[in-house]
C-alpha positions as CSV (number, residue, x, y, z in Angstrom):
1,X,56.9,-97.5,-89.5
2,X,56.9,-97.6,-85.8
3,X,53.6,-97.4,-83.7
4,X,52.9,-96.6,-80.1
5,X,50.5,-95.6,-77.5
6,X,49.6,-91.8,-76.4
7,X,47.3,-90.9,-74.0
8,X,46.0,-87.6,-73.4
9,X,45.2,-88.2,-70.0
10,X,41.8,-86.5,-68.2
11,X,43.7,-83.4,-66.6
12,X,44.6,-82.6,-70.5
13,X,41.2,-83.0,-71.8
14,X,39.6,-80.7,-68.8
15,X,42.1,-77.4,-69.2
16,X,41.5,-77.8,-73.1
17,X,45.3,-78.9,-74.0
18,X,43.7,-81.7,-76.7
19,X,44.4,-79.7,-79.4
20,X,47.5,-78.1,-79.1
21,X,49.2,-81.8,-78.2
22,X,47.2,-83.3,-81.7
23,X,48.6,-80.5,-83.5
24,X,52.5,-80.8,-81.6
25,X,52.4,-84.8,-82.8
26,X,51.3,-83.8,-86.1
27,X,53.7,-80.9,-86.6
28,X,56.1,-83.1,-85.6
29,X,55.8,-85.5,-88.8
30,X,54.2,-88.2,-86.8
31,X,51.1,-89.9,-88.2
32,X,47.7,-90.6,-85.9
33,X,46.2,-94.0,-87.3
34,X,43.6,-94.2,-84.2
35,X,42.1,-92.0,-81.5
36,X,38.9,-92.2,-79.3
37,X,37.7,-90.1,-76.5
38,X,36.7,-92.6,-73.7
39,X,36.2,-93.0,-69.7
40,X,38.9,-95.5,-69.5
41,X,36.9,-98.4,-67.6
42,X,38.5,-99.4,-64.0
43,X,39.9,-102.8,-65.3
44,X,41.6,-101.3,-68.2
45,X,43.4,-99.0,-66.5
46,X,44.2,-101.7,-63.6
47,X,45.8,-103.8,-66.1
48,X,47.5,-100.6,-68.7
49,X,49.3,-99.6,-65.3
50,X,49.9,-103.8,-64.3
51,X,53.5,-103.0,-63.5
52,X,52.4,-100.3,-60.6
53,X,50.5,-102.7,-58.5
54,X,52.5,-102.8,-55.8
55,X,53.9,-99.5,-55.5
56,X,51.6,-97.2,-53.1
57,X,50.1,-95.0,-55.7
58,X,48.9,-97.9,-57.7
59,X,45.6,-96.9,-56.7
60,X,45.4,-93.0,-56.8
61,X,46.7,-94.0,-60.6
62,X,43.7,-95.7,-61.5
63,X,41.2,-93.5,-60.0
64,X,42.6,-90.4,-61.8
65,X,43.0,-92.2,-65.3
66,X,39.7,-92.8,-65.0
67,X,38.2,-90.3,-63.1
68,X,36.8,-88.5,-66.3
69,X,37.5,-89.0,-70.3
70,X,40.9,-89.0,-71.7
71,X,42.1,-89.5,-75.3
72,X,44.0,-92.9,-76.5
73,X,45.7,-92.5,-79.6
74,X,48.3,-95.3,-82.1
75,X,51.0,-92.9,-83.3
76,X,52.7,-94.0,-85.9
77,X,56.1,-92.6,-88.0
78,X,59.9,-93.2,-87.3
79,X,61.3,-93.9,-84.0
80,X,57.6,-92.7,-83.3
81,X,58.4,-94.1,-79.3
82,X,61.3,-92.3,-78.5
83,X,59.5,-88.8,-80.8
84,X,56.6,-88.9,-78.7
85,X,58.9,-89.6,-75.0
86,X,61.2,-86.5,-76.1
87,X,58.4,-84.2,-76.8
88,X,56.6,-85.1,-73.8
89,X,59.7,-84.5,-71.6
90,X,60.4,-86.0,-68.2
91,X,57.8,-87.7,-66.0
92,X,57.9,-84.7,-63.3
93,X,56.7,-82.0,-65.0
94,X,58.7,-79.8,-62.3
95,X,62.0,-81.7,-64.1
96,X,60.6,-81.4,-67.8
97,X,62.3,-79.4,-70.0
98,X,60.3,-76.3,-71.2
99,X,58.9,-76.4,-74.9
100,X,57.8,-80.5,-74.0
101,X,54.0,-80.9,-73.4
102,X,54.9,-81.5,-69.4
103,X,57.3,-78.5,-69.6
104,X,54.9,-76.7,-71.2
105,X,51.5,-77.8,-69.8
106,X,51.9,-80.1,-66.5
107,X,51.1,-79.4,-63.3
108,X,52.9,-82.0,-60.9
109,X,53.6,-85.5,-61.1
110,X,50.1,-86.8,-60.6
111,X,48.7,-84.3,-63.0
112,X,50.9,-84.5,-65.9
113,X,48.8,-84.5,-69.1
114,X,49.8,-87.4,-71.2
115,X,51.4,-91.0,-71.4
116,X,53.8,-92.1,-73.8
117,X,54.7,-96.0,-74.4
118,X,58.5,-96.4,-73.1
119,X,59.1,-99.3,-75.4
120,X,58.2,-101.5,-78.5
121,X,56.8,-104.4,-76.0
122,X,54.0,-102.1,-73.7
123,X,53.3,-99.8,-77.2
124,X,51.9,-103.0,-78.1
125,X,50.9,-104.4,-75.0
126,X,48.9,-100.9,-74.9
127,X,47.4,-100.9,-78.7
128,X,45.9,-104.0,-77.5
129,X,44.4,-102.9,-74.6
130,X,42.7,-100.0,-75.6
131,X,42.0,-100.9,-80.2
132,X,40.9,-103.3,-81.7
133,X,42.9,-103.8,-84.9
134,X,39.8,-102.5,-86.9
135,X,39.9,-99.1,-85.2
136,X,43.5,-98.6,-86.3
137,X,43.1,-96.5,-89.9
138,X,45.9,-97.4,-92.4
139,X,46.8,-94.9,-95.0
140,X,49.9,-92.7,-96.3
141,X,50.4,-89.1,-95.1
142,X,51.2,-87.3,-98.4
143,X,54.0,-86.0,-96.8
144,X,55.4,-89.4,-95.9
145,X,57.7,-89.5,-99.0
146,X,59.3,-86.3,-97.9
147,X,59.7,-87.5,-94.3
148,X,60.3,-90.9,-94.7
149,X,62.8,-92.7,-97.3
């Protein structure tokens, strides 16, 4: 099974959106195997957004990741990455789709509810950055049969 990184950012978490995107990912077939409520601490979030650091909003980035708590989650199920990026629709909520979670629930592009990994290599670049390996719970969906052959 595949495994990546979601982040219910803090703009999520404040209008009450954490359960209705839980229950999306779920419905969905994917499989949580870790998730925390946290203040993402300064340096984290400097390095989980590493390949903005030159780009002008590098900064506004960091201060609004961790400008209050958010919700880091490991996903895991088939082509979990590209699951998760389709129902969370395009970067600009304005430009997302409706029936994604930015269609649905995003406000502009600095306030757009959640992060997705975009690719094998930062899902685990990501994992790492925010679980330890004990944190990540390993056990079998009883739907996973159904959903997975």
């Amino acid at each position: 099974m595949e495994r990546t990184f979601v982040m219910i950012k803090p703009d999520g978490l404040q209008r009450g959106l954490v359960g209705r995107i839980i229950q999306r990912i779920e419905a969905k077939g994917l499989k949580i195997v870790a998730m925390k409520m946290r203040t993402i601490p300064t340096d984290v979030a400097e390095e989980h957004y590493v390949e903005h650091v030159e780009k002008p909003f590098f900064k506004d980035l960091v201060g609004f990741i961790t400008s209050g708590p958010s919700v880091p989650m490991v996903v895991e199920g088939k082509g979990a990455i590209f699951e998760v990026r389709k129902m969370n629709g395009a970067t600009n909520p304005t430009k997302a789709q409706p029936g994604t979670i930015r269609g649905d629930f995003g406000l502009d592009l600095g306030r757009n509810v959640i992060h997705g990994s975009d690719s094998p290599e930062s899902a685990a670049r990501e994992i790492a950055l925010h679980f330890d390996e004990s944190e990540l719970s390993i056990y079998t969906r009883i739907d996973e049969a159904w959903l997975y052959e």
